[in-house]
NUMARTOR-475231 format. One record per residue (C-alpha): residue in three letters; residue number from 1; x negated, y, z negated. Coordinates in nm, 4 decimals, m for minus. Each point is the difference from the previous one (the first is absolute). Example, Ala and Ser with C-alpha at 12.3 -4.5 7.8 and 13.67 -1.06 7.14 Angstrom:
<nodes>
ALA/1/m1.2300/m0.4500/m0.7800
SER/2/m0.1370/0.3440/0.0660
</nodes>
This chain:
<nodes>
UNK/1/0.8261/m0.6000/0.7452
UNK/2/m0.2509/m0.2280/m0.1685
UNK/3/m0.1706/0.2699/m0.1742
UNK/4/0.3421/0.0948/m0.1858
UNK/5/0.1143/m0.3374/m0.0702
UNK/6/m0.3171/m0.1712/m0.1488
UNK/7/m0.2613/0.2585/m0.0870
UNK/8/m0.2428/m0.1103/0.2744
UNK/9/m0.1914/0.1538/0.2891
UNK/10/0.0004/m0.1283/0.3155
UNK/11/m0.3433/m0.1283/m0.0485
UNK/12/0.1092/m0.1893/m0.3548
UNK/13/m0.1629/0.2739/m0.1902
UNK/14/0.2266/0.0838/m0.2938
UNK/15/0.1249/0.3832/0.0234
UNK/16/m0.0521/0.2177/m0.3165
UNK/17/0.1672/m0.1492/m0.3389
UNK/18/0.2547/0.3328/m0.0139
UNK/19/0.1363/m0.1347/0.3160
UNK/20/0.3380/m0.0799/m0.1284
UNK/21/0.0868/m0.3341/0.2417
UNK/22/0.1779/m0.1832/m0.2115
UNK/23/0.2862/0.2788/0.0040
UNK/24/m0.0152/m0.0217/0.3522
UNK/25/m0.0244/m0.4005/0.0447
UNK/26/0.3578/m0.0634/0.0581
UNK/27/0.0842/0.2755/0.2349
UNK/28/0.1840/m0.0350/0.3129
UNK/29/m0.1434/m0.0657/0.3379
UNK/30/0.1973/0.3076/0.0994
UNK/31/m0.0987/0.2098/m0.3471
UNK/32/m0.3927/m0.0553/0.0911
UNK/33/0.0144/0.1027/0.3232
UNK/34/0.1851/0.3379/m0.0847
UNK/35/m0.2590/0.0290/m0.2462
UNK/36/m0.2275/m0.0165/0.2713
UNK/37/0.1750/0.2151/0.2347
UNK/38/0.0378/0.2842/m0.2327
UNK/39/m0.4067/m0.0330/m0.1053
UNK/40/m0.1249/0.0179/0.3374
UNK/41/0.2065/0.2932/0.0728
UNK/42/m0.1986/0.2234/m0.2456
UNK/43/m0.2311/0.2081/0.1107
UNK/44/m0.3977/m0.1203/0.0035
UNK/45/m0.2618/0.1701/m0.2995
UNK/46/m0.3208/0.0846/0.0590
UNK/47/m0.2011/m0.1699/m0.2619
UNK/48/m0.2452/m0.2786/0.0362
UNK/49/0.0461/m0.3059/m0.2428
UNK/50/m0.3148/m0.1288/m0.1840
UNK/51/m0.1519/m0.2759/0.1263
UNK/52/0.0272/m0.3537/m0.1233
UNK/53/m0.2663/m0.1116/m0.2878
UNK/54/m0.1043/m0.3985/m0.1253
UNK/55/0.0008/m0.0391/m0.3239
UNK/56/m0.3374/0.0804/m0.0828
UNK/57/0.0356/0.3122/0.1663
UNK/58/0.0479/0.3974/m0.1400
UNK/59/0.3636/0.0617/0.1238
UNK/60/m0.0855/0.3966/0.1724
UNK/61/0.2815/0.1602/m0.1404
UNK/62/0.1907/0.0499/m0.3364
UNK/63/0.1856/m0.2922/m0.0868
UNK/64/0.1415/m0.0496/m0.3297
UNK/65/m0.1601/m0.1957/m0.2304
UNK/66/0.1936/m0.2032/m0.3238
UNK/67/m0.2188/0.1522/m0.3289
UNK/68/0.0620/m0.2175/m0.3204
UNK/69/0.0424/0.1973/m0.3182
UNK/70/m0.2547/0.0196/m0.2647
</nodes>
């Protein structure tokens, strides 16, 4: 519930900026949890997320980058 109501992980670690919590800050007790419910209920994927980088390191996988025009 914290995760869609503040934008933070469990560990304090800020999710990715497109996570939209601020649409979801003021939702219902009873809203999060079917929000919840309904996620867990999907079906698993078999693909293996990248692992976490500092910020001195090369993230390993595309990740878009903001390029200033000329």
């Amino acid at each position: 519930m914290t995760a869609l109501r503040t934008g933070a992980r469990p560990d304090g670690r800020e999710l990715a900026p497109a996570m939209p919590w601020r649409s979801y800050a003021t939702l219902t007790d009873q809203d999060v949890q079917a929000i919840v419910v309904y996620l867990k209920s999907l079906p698993a994927v078999d693909h293996a997320a990248p692992p976490l980088t500092g910020a001195s390191e090369k993230a390993p996988a595309p990740y878009m980058t903001v390029a200033m025009p000329n």
